[in-house]
C-alpha positions in Angstrom: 44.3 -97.8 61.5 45.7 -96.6 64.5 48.9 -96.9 63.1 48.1 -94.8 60.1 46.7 -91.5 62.1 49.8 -91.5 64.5 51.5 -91.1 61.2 49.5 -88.4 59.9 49.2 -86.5 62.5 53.2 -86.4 63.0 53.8 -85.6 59.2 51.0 -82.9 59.0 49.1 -80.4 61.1 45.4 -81.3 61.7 44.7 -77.4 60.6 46.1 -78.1 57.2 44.0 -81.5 56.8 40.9 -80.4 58.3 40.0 -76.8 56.7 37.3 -75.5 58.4 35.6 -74.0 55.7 31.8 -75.0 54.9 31.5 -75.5 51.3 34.8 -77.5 49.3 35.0 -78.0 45.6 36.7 -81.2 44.4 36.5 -83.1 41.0 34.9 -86.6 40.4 37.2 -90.0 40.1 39.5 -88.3 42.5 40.5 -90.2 46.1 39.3 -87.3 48.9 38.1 -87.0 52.4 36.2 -85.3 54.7 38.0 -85.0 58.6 37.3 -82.6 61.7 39.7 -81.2 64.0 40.3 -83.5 67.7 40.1 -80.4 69.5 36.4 -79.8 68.4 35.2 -82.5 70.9 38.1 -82.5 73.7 35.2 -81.4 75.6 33.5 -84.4 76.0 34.5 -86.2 78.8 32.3 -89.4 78.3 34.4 -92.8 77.6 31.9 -94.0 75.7 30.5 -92.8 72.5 30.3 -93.2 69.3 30.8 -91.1 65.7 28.3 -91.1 63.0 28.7 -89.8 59.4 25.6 -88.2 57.9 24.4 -86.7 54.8 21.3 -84.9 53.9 18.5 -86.8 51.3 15.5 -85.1 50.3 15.7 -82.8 53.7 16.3 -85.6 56.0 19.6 -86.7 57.8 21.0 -90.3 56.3 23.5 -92.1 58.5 26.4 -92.8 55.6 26.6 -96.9 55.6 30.7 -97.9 54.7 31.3 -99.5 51.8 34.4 -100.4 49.6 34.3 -96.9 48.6 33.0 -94.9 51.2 35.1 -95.5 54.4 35.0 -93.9 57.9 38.1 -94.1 60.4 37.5 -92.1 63.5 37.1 -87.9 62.4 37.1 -89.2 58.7 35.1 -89.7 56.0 37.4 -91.1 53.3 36.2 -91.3 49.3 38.3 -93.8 47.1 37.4 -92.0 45.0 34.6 -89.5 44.6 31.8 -89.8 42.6 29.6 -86.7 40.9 26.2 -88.4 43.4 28.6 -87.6 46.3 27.7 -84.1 46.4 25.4 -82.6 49.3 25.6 -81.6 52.9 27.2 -83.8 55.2 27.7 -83.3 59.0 29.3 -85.7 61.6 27.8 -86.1 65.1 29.2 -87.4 68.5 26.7 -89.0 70.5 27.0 -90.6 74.2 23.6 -92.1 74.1 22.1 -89.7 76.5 23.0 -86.6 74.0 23.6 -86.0 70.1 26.1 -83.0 69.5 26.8 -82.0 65.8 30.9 -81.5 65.4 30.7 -80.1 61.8 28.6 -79.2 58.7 30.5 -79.1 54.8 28.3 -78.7 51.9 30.6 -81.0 49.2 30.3 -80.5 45.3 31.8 -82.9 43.1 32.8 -80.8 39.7 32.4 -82.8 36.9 36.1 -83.5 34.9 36.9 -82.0 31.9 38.0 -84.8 29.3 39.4 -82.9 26.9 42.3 -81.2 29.8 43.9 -81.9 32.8 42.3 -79.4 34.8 38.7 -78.0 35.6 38.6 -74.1 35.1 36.1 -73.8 38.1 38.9 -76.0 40.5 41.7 -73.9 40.2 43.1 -70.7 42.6 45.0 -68.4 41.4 48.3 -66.6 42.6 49.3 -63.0 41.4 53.0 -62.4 42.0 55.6 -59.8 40.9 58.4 -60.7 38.6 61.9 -61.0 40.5 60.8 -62.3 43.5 60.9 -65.5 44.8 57.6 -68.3 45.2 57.2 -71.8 45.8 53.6 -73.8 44.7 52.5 -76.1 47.3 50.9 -79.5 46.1 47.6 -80.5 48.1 47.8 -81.9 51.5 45.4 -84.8 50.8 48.2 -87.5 50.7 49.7 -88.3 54.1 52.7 -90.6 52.7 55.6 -88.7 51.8 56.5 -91.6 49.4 53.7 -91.4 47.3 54.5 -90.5 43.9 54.0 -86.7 42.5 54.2 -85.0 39.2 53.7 -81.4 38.6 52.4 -80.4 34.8 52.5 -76.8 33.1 49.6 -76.2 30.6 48.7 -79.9 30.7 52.5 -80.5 29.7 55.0 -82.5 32.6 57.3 -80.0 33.6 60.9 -80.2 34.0 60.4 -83.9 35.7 60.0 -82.2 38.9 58.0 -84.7 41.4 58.4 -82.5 44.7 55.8 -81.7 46.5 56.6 -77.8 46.2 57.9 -76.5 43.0 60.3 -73.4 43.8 61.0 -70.4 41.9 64.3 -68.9 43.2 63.5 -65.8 40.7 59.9 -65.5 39.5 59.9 -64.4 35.4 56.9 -63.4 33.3 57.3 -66.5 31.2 56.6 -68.5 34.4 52.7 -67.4 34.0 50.8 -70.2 33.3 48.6 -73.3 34.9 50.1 -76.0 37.4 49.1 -78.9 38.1 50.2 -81.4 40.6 49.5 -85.2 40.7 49.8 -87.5 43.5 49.3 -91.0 42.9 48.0 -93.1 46.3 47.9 -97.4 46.9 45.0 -98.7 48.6 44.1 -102.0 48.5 46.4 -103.1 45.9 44.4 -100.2 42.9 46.3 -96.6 42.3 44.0 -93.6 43.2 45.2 -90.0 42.2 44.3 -86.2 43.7 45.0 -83.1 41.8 45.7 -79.6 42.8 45.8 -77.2 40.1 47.5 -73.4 41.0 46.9 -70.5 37.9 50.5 -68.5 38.6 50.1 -65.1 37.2 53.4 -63.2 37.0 53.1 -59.3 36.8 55.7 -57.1 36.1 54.5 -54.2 37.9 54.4 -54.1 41.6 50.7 -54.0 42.1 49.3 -52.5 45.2 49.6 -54.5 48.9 47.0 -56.4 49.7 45.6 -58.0 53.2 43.4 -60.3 53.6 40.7 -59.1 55.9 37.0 -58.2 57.2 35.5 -54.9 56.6 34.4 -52.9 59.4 36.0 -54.1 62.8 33.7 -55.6 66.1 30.9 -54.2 66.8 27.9 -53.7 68.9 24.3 -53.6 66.9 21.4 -52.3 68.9 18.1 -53.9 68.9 15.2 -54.5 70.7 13.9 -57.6 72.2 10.5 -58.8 70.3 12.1 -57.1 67.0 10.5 -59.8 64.4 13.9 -59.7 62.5 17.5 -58.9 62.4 20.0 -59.4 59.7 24.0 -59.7 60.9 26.0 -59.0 57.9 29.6 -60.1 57.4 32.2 -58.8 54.3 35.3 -60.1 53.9 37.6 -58.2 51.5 39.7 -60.7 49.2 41.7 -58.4 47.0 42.4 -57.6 43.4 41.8 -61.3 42.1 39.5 -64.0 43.4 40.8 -66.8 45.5 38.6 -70.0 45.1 39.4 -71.4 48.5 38.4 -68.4 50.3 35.4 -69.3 52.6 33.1 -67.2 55.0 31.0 -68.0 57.6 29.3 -67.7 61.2 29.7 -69.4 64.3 27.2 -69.2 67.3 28.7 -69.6 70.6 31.1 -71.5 68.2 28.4 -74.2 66.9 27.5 -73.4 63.2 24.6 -72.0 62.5 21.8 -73.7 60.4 21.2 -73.0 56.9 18.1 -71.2 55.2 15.9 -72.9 53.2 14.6 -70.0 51.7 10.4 -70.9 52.5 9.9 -68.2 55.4 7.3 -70.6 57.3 10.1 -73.2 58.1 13.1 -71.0 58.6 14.9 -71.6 61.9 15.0 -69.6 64.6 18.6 -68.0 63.4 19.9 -69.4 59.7 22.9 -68.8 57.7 22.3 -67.8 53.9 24.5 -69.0 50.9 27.9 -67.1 50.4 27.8 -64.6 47.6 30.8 -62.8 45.6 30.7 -60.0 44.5 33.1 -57.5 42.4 33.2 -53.9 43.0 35.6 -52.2 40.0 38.8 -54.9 40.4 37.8 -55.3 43.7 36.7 -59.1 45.1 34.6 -59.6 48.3 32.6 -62.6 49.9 29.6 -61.8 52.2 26.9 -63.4 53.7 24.0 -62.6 56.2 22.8 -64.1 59.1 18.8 -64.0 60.0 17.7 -63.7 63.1 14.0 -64.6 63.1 13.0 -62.8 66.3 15.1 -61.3 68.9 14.7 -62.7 72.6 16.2 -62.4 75.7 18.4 -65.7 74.7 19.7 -64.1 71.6 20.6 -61.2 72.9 23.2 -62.9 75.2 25.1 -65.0 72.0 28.2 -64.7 70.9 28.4 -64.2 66.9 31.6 -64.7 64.8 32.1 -64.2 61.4 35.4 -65.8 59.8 37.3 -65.5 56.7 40.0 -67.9 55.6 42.2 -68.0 52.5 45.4 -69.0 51.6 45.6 -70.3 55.1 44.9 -67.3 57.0 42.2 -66.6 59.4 40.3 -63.3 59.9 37.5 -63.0 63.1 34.7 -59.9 63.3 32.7 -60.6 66.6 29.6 -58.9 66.8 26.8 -58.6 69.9 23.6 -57.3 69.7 22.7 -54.9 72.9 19.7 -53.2 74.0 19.1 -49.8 71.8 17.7 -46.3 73.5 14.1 -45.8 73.7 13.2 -42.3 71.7 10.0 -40.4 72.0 9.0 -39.9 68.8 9.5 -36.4 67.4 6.3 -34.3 67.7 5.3 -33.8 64.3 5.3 -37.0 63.5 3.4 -38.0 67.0 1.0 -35.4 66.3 0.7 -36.6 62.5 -0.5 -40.2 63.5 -2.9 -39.0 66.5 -4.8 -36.9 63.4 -5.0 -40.3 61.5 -6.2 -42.2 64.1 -9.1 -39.8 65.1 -9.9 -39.6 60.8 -9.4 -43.1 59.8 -12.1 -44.8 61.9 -14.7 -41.5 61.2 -13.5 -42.2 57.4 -14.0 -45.9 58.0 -17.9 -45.6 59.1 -18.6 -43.2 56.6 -17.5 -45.3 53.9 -19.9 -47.8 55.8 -22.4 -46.2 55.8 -22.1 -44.9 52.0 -22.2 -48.6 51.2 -25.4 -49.4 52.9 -27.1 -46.9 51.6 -26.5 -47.1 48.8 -25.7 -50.5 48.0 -28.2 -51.2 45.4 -26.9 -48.4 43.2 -23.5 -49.2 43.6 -24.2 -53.1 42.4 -26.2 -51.8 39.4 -23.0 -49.4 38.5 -20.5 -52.6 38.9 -22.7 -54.7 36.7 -23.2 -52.3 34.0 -19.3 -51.3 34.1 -18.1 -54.6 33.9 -21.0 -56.1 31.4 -21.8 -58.5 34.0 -23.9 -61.6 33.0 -24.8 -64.1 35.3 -27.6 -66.0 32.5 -24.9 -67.2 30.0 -25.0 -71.1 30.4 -26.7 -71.7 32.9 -29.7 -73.6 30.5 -32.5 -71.2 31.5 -34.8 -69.7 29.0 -37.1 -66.9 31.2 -35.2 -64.2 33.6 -38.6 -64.3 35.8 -42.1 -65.9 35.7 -44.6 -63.8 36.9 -47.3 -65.0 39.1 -50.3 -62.6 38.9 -53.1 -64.4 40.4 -56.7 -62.1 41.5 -60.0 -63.2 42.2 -62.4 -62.3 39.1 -64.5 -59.8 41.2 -61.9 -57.2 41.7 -63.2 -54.3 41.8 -60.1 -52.6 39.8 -57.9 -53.5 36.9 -55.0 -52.3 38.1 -52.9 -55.1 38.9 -53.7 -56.7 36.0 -52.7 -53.7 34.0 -49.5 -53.4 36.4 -48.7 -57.4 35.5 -49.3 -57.0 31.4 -48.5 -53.8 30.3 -46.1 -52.1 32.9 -43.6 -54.7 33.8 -43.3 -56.3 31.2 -42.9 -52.8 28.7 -40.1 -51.7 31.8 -38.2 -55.0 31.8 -37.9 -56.5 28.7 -38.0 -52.9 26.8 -36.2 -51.2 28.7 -33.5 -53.8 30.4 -33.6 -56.6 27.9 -35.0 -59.3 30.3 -37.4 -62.1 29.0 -40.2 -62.3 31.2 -42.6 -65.5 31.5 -46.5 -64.1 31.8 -48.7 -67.3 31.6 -51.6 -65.8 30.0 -49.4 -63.7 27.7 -47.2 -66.6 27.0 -48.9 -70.2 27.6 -51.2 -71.4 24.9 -54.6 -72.6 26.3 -55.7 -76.3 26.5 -52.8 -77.6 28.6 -52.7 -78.7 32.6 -52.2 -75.6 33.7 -50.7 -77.2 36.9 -48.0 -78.9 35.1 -47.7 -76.0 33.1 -46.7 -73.8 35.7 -44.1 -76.4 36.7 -42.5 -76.4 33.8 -42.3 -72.5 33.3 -41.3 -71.8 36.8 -38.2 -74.7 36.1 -37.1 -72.7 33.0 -37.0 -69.2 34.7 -34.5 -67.9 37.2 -36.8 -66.0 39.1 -40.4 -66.0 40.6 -41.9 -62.8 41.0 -45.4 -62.5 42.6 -47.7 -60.0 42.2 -48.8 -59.3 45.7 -52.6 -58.0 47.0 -55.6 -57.9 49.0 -57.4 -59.7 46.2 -54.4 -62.2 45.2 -55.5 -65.6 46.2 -58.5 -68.4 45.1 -58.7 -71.5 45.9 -57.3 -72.8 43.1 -54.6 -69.9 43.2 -53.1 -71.6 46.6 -52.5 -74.4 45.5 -50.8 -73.3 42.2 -48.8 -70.7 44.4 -47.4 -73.3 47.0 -46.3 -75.7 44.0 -44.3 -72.6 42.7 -43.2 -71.8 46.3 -42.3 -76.0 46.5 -39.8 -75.4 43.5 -38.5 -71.9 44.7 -38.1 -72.6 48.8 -37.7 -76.2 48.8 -35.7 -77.3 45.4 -33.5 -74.2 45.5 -33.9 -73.9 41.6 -35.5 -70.6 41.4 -35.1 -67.4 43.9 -38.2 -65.5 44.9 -39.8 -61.5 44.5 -42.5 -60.4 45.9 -44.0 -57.2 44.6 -46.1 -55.3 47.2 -48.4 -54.1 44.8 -51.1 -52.4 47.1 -50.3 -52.1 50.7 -51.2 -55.2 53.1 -51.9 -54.7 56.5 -52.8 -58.5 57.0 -50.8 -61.3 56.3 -52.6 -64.0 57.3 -54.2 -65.0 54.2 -51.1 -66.0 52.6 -49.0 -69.4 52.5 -47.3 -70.1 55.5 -44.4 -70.8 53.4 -44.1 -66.9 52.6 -43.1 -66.0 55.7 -39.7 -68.0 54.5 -39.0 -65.3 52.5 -35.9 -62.8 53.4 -37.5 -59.2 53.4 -35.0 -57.8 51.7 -36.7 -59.8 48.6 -39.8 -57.5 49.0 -40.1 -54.2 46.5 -43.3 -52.2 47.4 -44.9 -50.5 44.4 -45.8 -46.9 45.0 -47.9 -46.1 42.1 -47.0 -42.4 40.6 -43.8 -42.4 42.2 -42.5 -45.9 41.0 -43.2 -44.9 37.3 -40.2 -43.5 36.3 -37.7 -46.2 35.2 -35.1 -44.6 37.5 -36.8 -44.5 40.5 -36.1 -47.0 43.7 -39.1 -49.2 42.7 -37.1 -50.4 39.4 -33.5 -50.0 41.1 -34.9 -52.4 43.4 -36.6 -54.9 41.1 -33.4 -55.0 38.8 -31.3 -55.4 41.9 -32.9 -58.7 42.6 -33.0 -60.0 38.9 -30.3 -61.7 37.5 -27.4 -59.5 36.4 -27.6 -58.8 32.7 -25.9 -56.5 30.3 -28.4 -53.6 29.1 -28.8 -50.6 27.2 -30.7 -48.7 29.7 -32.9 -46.0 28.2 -34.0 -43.7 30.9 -36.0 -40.7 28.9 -39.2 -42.7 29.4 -41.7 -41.7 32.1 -44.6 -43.9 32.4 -46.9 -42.0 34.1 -49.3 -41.6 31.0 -50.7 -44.9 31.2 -54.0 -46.3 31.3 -53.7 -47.4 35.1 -57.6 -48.0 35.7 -60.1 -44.8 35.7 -62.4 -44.7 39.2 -65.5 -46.3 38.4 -64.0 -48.8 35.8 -66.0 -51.9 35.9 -64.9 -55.1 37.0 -63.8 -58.0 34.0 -65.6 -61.0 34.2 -67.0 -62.1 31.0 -65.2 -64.9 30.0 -62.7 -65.2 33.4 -61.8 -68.3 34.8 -63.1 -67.7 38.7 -60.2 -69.9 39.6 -56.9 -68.2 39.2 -55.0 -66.0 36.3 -51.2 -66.8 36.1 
């Protein structure tokens, strides 16, 4: 081995051999490898350490195992021959066992061959020359042994039996225009391995415009400010009237390479390298490609970036540093523009506030009936609200009883479409009325109760706190409680009512709650299930029979017990 790299280093210049460039292109079933330059570890002054081989699966670094195919001597990474599953990033390491140091990074891709030719369209460069002059094509550099055996073909065709390793033309014609390709054949372990370079010569007979390789824009300083969240470094190289396929361009920080994006923002290095692009501009051919820096600090601030271009074996350099920018004041219109803003926008925030509090209920009611809201489809229920009117028989008015059978139900269900549960509208006689109420109060999503002074019996309590049981406890149904006449004493109710939020509580305010569009029913329907409507508000139900003052008390035929 040692024998073999004294050789090729005396027959060939490690800068030839090891390009530097990041991403190469080469074609399956073809002997290649992968090398670094010496100087890129001279130094490391440790006598002990080791190289390792790497390449990248599924986002993690794999140290490369050798095998009859895959071989590494020293700063190669031999392929006899390459295979299409060779393709990925690869990076070599030098490690001391106190410190890994990455030497290099390629990104290979193994083109797949083209059976039916000799060549691969997307593995060729191409060389634009003027007819008269003089040009030689170079064969590739990937065979060390001077005596291995080469053949050059035109158009898949041998040509002229020429097996040099440069073909000359003393006096360049227009019929010389076509594709070379050269052919060396290598020994290794007693089986013949071959490598191809393939050259597209395009012979002109117009003298077209000088071209030079190079960078656009020359060094340069970028201000920025430390804390800046990011900063983008772009680099253009300028290529020339054709595009060259071994042209590469990249960025070097404090001379290490950078890493590369991935593209998913949350796990994007501090500073990352993006994927080269090429671009064409009339007949013109550039590379670019940017480097992110994530968030400028003190550190950054201080590194050395380098962008470089090589092609047909030249080398351009653009250094750029980043320094610390000028602080400006900010021009007064625009300071004076932003104080305005901040005085308005938190005076425009708490108004909007306070327009939303006030008038929240409205502004749900106008939501459900612009969007046709319905919150009962499926949900298995039968009754929007069962309505608990309960009243010892010797009221001494009718009013709540009117209130609970006439005017809520004719407002609700007329007016908003809602089905209402009334149990001694609804409920047949002759069943347990306990388990009655049960089963009603499980088919309806709500529970309103009719609330007064003369609201509960004996009987009533018990029936109320099952319903309260099933509302409170169960979570099946939510709760409304209708102030019907103002209670100054709340005492005499079910301790369990005082679970109840008071923002479930309407209070009924006789002449004023009659119109359907007053608070009362704003209220009332704010608390019910959404449901789409046709809302008719011409009605005004202030004509009804709400109890005259003397009106005698019904008790002929009542249950002293409780009416649901």
């Amino acid at each position: 081995v040692l024998g073999f790299l004294m050789y090729l280093f005396s027959s060939f210049s490690e800068e030839k051999l090891c390009p530097l460039r990041a991403s190469i292109d080469v074609l399956e079933g073809e002997y290649f490898f992968l090398c670094y330059l010496d100087s890129m570890q001279e130094h490391f002054q440790e006598e002990a350490y080791t190289i390792n081989w790497y390449k990248e699966n599924a986002g993690k670094q794999q140290l490369i195992k050798e095998t009859h195919r895959i071989v590494s001597q020293m700063n190669f990474l031999e392929f006899w021959p390459v295979e299409l599953s060779d393709s990925g990033n690869y990076s070599v390491t030098h490690s001391s066992g106190k410190q890994n140091f990455t030497i290099q990074k390629w990104t290979l891709n193994v083109l797949e061959r083209n059976k039916s030719s000799c060549f691969n369209k997307n593995h060729l460069t191409t060389e634009i020359k003027n007819a008269g002059t003089g040009h030689s094509l170079k064969c590739s550099d990937l065979s060390v042994n001077e005596n291995d055996s080469v053949t050059w073909y035109k158009d898949c065709k041998n040509y002229e039996n020429e097996t040099e390793r440069e073909l000359d033309f003393k006096t360049l014609t227009v019929q010389h225009s076509g594709i070379y390709t050269c052919k060396i054949l290598i020994s290794h372990e007693g089986k013949i391995y071959h490598s191809t370079n393939t050259i597209k010569l395009v012979v002109e007979e117009d003298v077209p415009e000088a071209v030079t390789l190079e960078i656009v824009g020359c060094d340069e300083e970028i201000e920025t400010e430390i804390g800046k969240e990011e900063e983008i470094l772009n680099c253009t190289g300028f290529l020339g009237y054709y595009t060259r396929e071994d042209a590469s361009l990249y960025w070097l920080i404090n001379q290490k390479f950078p890493e590369k994006c991935s593209g998913i923002p949350e796990k994007e290095p501090s500073i990352c390298e993006e994927e080269l692009k090429k671009l064409q501009l009339g007949n013109k051919f550039y590379v670019t490609r940017l480097l992110r820096i994530k968030k400028v600090t003190d550190e950054v601030m201080h590194h050395n970036f380098t962008c470089m271009l090589q092609a047909d074996e030249r080398t351009q350099i653009k250094i750029v540093k980043l320094k610390k920018g000028n602080t400006r004041d900010l021009p007064v219109p625009i300071f004076t523009t932003g104080m305005v803003l901040a005085v308005l926008f938190p005076c425009v925030a708490v108004a909007a506030v306070f327009v939303c509090v006030m008038f929240r209920v409205d502004l749900v009611l106008f939501y459900r009936n612009i969007c046709r809201r319905d919150d009962t489809a499926g949900d298995g229920k039968e009754y929007d609200a069962f309505v608990s009117y309960l009243k010892d028989c010797v009221s001494p008015t009718e009013e709540e009883r009117e209130f609970a059978l006439k005017i809520l139900p004719m407002i609700l269900e007329e007016n908003f479409g809602y089905k209402l549960c009334i149990f001694e509208r609804d409920v047949s006689p002759g069943g347990a009325v306990v388990d009655d109420i049960h089963s009603f109060i499980d088919k309806s999503r709500r529970l309103i109760i009719i609330l007064s002074q003369n609201y509960i019996s004996d009987r009533a309590i018990y029936e109320l706190e099952s319903g309260l049981h099933k509302a409170l406890v169960e979570r099946k149904t939510k709760i409304i409680l209708i102030e019907y006449m103002p209670i100054s004493d709340y005492n005499f109710l079910p301790e369990s009512l005082s679970l109840l939020p008071s923002k479930r509580v309407v209070k009924w305010k006789k002449n004023k709650s009659l119109p359907v569009n007053s608070r009362f029913w704003k209220n009332l329907r704010y608390l019910m299930p959404a449901k789409p409507t046709k809302i008719n508000t011409k009605g005004h139900y202030n004509n009804l029979d709400l109890g005259s003052e003397g009106a005698q008390p019904r008790t002929e035929g009542c249950d002293c017990n409780a009416v649901v």
